[in-house]
One Martini backbone bead per residue (centre of mass of N, CA, C, O) as a GRO file, in nm:
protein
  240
    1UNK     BB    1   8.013   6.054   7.842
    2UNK     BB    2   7.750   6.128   8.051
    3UNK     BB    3   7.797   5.888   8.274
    4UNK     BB    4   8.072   6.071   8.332
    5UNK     BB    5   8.059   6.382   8.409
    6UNK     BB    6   8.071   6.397   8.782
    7UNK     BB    7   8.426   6.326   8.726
    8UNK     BB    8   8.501   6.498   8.542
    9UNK     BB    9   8.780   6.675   8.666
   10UNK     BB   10   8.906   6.493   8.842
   11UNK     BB   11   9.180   6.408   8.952
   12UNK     BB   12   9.255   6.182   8.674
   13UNK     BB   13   8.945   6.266   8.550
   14UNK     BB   14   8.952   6.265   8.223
   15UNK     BB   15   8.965   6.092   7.954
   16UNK     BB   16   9.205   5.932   7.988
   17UNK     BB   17   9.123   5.824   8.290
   18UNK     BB   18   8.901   5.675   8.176
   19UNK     BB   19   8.996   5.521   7.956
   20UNK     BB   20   9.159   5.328   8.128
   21UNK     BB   21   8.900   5.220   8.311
   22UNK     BB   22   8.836   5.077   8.070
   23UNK     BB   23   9.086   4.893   8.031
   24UNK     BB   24   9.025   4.761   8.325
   25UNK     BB   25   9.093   4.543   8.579
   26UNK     BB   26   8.862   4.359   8.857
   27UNK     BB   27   8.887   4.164   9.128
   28UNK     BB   28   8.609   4.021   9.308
   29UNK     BB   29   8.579   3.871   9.654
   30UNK     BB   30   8.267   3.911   9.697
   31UNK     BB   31   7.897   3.944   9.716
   32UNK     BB   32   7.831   4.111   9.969
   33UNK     BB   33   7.854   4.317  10.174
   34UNK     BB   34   8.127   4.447  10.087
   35UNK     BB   35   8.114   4.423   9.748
   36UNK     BB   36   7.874   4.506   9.647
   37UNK     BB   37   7.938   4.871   9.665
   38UNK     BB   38   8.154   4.821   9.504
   39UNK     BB   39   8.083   4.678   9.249
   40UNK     BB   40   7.896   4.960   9.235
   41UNK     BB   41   8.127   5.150   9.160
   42UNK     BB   42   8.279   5.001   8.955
   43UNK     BB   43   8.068   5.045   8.732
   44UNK     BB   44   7.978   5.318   8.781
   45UNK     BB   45   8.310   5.422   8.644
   46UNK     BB   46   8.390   5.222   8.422
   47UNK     BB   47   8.527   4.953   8.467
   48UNK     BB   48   8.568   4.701   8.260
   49UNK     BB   49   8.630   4.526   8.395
   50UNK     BB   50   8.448   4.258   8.630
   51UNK     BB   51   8.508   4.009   8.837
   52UNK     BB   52   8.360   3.721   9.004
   53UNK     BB   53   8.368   3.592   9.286
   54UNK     BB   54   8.093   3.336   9.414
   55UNK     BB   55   7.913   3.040   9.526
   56UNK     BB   56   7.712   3.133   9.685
   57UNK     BB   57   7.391   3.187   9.857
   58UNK     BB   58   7.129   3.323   9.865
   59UNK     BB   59   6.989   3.485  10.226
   60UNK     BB   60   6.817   3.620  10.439
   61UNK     BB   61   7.075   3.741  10.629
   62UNK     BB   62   7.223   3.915  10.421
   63UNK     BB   63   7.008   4.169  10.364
   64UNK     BB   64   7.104   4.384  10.554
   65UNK     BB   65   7.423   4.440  10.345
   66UNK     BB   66   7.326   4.273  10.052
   67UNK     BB   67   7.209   4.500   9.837
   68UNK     BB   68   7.229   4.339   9.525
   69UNK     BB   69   7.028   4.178   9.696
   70UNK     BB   70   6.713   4.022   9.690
   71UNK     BB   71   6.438   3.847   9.777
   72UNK     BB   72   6.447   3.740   9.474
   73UNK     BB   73   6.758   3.573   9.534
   74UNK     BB   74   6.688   3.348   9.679
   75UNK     BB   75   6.910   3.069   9.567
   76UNK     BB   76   7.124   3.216   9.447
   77UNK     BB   77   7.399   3.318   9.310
   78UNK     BB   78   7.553   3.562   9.377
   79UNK     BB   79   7.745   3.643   9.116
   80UNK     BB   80   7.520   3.647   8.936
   81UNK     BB   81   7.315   3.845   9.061
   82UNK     BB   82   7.600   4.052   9.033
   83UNK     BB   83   7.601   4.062   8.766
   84UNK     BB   84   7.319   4.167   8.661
   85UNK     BB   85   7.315   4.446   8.830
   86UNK     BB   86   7.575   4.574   8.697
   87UNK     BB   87   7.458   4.561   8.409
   88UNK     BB   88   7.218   4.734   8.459
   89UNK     BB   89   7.390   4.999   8.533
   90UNK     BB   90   7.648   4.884   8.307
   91UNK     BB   91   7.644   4.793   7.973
   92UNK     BB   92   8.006   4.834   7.956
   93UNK     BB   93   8.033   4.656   8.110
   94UNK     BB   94   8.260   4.337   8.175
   95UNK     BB   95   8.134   4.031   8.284
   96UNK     BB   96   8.265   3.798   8.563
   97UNK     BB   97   8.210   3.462   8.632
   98UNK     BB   98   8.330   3.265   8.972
   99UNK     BB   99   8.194   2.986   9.057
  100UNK     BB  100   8.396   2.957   9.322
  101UNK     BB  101   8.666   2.825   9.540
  102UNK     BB  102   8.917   2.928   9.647
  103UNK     BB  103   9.265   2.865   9.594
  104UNK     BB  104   9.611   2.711   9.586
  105UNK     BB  105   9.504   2.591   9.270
  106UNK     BB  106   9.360   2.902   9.136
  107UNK     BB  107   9.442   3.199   9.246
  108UNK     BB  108   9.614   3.269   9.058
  109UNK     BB  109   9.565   3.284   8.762
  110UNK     BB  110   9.299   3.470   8.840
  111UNK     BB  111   9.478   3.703   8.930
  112UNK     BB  112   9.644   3.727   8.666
  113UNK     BB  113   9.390   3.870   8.476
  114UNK     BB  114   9.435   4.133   8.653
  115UNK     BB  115   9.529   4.437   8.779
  116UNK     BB  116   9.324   4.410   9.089
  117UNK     BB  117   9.258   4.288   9.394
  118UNK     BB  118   8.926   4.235   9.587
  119UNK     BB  119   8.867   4.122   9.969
  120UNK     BB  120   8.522   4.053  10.018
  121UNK     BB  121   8.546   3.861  10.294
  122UNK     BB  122   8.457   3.641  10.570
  123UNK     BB  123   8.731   3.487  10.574
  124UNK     BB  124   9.084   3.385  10.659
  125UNK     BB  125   9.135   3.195  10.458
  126UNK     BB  126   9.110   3.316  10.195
  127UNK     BB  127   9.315   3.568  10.273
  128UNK     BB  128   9.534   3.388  10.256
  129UNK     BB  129   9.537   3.304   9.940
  130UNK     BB  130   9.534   3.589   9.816
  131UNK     BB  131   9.775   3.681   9.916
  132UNK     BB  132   9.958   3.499   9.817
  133UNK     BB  133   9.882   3.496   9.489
  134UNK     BB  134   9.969   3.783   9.461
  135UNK     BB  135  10.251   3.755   9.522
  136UNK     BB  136  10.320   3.557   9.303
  137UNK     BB  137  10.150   3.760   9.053
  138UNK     BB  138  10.192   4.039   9.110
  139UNK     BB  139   9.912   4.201   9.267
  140UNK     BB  140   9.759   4.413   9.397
  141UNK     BB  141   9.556   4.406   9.764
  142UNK     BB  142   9.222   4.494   9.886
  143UNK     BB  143   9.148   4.437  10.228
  144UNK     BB  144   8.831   4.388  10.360
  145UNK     BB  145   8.679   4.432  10.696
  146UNK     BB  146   8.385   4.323  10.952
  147UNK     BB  147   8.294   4.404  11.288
  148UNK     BB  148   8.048   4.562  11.358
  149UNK     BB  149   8.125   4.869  11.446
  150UNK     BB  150   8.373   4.779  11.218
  151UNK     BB  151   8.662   4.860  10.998
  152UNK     BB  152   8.890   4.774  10.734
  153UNK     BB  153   9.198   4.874  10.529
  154UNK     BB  154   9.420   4.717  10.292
  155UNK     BB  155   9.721   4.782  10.150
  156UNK     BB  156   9.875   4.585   9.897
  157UNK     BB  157  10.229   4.577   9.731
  158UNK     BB  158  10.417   4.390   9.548
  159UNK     BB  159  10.760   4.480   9.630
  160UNK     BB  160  10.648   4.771   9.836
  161UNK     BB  161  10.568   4.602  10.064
  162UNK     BB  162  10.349   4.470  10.259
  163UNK     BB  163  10.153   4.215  10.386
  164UNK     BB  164   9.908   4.092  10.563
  165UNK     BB  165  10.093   3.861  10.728
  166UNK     BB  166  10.248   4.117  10.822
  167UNK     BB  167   9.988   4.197  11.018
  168UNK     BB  168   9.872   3.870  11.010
  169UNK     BB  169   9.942   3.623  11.063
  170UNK     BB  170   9.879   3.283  10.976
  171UNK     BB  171   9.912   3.146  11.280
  172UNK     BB  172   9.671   3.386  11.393
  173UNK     BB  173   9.444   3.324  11.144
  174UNK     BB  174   9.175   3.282  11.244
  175UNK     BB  175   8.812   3.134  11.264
  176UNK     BB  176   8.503   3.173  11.354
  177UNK     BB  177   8.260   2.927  11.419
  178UNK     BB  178   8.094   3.220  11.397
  179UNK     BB  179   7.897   3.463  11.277
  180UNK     BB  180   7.930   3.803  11.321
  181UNK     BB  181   7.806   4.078  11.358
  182UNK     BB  182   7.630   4.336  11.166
  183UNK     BB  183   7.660   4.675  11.023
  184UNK     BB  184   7.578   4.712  10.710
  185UNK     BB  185   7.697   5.046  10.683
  186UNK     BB  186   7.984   4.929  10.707
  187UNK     BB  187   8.040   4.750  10.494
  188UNK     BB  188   8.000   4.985  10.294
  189UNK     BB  189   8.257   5.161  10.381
  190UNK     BB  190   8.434   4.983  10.300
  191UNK     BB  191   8.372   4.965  10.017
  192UNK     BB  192   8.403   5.253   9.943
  193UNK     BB  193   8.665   5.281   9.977
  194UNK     BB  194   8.819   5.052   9.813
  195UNK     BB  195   8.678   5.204   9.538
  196UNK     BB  196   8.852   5.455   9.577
  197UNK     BB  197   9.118   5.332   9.521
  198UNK     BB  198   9.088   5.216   9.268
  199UNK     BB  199   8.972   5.361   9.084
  200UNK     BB  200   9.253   5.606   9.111
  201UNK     BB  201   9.440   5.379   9.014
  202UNK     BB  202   9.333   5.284   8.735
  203UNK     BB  203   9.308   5.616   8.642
  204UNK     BB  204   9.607   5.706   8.723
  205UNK     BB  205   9.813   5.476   8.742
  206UNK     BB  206   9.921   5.482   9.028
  207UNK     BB  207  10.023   5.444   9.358
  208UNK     BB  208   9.922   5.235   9.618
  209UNK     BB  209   9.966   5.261   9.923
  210UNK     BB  210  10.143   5.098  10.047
  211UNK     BB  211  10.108   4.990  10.381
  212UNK     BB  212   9.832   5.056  10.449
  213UNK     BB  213   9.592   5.123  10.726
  214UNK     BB  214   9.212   5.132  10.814
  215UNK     BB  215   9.076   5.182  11.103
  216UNK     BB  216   8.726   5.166  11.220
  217UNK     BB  217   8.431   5.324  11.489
  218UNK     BB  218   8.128   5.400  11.505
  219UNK     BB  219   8.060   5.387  11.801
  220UNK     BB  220   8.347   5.556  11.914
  221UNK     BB  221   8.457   5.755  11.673
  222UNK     BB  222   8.709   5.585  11.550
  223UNK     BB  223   8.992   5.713  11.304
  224UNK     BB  224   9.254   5.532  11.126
  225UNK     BB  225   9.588   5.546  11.048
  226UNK     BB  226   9.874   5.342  10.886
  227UNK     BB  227  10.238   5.210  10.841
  228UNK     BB  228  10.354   4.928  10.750
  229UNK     BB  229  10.558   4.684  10.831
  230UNK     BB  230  10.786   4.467  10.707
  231UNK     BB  231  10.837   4.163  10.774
  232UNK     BB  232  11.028   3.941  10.869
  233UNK     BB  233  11.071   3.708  10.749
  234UNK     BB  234  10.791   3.623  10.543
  235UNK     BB  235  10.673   3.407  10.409
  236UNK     BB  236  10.530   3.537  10.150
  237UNK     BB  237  10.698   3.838  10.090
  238UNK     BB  238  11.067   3.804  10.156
  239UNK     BB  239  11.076   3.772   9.918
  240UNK     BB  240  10.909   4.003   9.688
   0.00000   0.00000   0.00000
């Protein structure tokens, strides 16, 4: 047990909370600015399992933010790179490579096989997959996003509050032309947050704030958080 000794005795990180850790999974969304850290968090905490979709190929204007991958990895499929990555940081993790691009009719399914899904993309079109499909699979769900020196961070756990949905309607949650400046910094504080909420819940198995949401501000250093309400009739989560 040396490798997690420096967490051990922290609530809930006894051996049984190891041990639930290693027998959970985690499926992450983007293995880009935002997944990296959070990837590398949750390997090295011993989460047993570890999916990982992403199709992209690594570019040289990546590497600013998406530490997983290195120069020599330019041309390769992300997924493949950060899962080598993280088999050599914990080679007791089992990783999972989906070099998809998710839909809605692939993301039920893949999501229904992990325990907690997490959203590390860029794009508003996925984050709206995810969320559907979480909601459909009945999978927690934690969306991260970045841009320039802000940062959010979204709990959402289908039937005990609200949704994405309800946050940001889906006819208001539109994708930019351009991909926005980032401040890779900032990228990695979203994926840290992530990771510690993830760790946490797979292994105390407790509940995650449903429908918590944390927005900071690097540059103004404002740092936020409030308990969202669920949206009426939301077309999403309003069975749920």
């Amino acid at each position: 047990m040396g490798r997690y000794d420096r967490h051990i005795g922290l609530p809930g990180f006894d051996g049984e909370g190891q041990a639930r850790l290693a027998g959970s999974s985690a499926l992450v969304v983007g293995a880009g600015g935002i997944g990296s850290p959070l990837l590398y968090y949750l390997a090295a905490a011993g989460v047993g399992t570890i999916g990982i979709v992403d199709s992209d190929i690594v570019e040289l204007s990546n590497l600013n933010r998406q530490i997983l991958h290195f120069t020599s990895d330019i041309g390769e499929v992300k997924a493949a790179s950060a899962a080598y990555k993280i088999s050599q940081l914990n080679p007791e993790v089992k990783v999972v490579i989906h070099a998809v691009r998710l839909d809605d009719e692939n993301s039920v399914d893949i999501a229904a096989g992990y325990d907690i899904v997490l959203g590390a993309v860029d794009n508003h079109e996925t984050r709206r997959v995810l969320n559907r499909a979480c909601a459909t699979a009945g999978r927690p769900y934690i969306d991260g996003s970045v841009t320039g020196y802000t940062g959010m961070v979204g709990l959402f756990v289908p039937g005990k509050g609200p949704c994405r949905a309800c946050l940001i309607p889906e006819e208001d949650d539109g994708d930019r032309a351009e991909a926005p400046p980032v401040l890779g910094a900032v990228a990695g504080m979203v994926g840290s947050m992530m990771a510690a909420e993830t760790i946490r819940y797979l292994a105390e198995k407790g509940g995650l704030p449903a429908g918590k949401v944390v927005y900071f501000d690097v540059h103004s250093g404002v740092y936020e958080s409030f308990e969202l309400a669920k949206r009426e009739k939301c077309p999403v989560c309003g069975n749920v």
